[in-house]
C-alpha positions in Angstrom: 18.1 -68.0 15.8 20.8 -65.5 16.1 20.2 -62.0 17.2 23.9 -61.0 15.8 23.5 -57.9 13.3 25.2 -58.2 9.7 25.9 -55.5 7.2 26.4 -55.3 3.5 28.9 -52.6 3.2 28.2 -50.6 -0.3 31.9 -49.4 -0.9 35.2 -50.1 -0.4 37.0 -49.6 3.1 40.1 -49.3 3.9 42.0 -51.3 5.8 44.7 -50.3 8.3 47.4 -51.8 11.0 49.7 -50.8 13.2 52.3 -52.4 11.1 50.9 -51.3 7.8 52.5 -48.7 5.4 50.4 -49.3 2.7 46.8 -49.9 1.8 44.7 -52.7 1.6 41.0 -52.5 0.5 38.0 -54.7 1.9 35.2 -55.0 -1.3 32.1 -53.4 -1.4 29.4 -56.0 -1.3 31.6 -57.6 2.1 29.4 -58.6 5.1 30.4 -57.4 8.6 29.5 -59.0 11.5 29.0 -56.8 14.6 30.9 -58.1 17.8 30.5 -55.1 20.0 30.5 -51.1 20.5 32.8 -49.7 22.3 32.6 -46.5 24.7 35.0 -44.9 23.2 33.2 -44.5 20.1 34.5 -47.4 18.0 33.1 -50.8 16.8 34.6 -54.5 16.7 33.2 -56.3 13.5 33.8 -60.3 12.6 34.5 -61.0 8.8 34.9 -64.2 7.5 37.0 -65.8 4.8 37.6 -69.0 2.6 41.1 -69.6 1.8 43.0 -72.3 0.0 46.5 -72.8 -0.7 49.3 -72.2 2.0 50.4 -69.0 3.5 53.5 -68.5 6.1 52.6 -67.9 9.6 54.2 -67.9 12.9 52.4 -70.0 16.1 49.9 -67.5 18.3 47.9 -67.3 21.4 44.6 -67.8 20.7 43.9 -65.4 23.4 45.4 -62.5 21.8 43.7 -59.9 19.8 45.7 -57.9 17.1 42.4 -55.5 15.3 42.8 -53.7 12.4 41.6 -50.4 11.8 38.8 -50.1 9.2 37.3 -46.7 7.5 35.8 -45.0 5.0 38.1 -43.3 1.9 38.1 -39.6 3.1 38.1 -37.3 0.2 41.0 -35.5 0.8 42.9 -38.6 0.5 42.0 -40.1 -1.9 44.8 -38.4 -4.8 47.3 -40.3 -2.3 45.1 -43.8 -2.5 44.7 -43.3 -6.6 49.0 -42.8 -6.3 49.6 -45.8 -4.0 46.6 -48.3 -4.4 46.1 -50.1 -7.7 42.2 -49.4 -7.4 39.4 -51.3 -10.1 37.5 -48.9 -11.9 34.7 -49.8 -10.2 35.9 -49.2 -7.0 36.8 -46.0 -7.7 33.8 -45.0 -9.3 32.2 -46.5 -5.9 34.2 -44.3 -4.1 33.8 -41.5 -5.7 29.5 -41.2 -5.8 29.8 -42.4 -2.0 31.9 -39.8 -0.8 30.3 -37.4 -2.9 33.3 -36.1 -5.4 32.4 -34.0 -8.2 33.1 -33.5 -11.5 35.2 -29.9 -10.9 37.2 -31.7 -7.3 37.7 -34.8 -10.1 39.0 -33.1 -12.6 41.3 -31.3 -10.1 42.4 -34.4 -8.6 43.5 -35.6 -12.5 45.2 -32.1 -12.9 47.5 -32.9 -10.0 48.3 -36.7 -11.0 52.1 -37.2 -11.4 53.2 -38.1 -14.8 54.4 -41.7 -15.1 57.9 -41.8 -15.7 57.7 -44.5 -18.4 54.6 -46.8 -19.3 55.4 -50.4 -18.3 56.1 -52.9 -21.5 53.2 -55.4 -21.7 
């Protein structure tokens, strides 16, 4: 039996590298698997993956660890991540009870929404 501790997370998180300029999005409903806590404040979790198909890749040491940064949407981001993230609507809506938004701060956030230039041809 394993004493490892696993969590269902219950909204979307961000996901963030060194390298990164945009932003990715790990699903609510995704199980992390605690690794460790650090002093400094900061957790290492384990998620795992199925893939299929073929992806390009470069040989590397197995040794080396390369972590990502993962967090919660804060709220005074999140006009930026509705401008540069192609969020579900449930997502958002996910985001949006879990970080507590409401209604008036929503409709504020709409008000400040940059008109499209010109809506894409289907």
């Amino acid at each position: 039996m394993t004493s490892k501790k696993a969590f269902t997370i219950e909204e979307p998180l961000l996901i963030g590298g060194e390298q990164q300029k945009t932003y990715s999005l790990l699903p609510a409903g995704s199980v992390l698997y605690l690794d460790k806590s650090w002093p400094e404040g900061h957790q290492t979790f384990h998620v795992y993956f199925h893939f299929k198909g073929d992806f390009k890749a470069a040989p590397a040491d197995p040794k080396t660890i390369s972590p990502l940064w993962l967090r919660t949407v804060d709220r005074e981001e999140l006009p930026k991540l509705l401008n540069e993230y192609p969020l579900s609507k449930q997502e958002l809506t996910t985001i949006l009870r879990t970080r507590g938004v409401t209604k008036v701060e929503l409709t504020q956030i709409l008000r400040e929404w940059p008109e499209e230039q010109s809506a894409p041809n289907p």
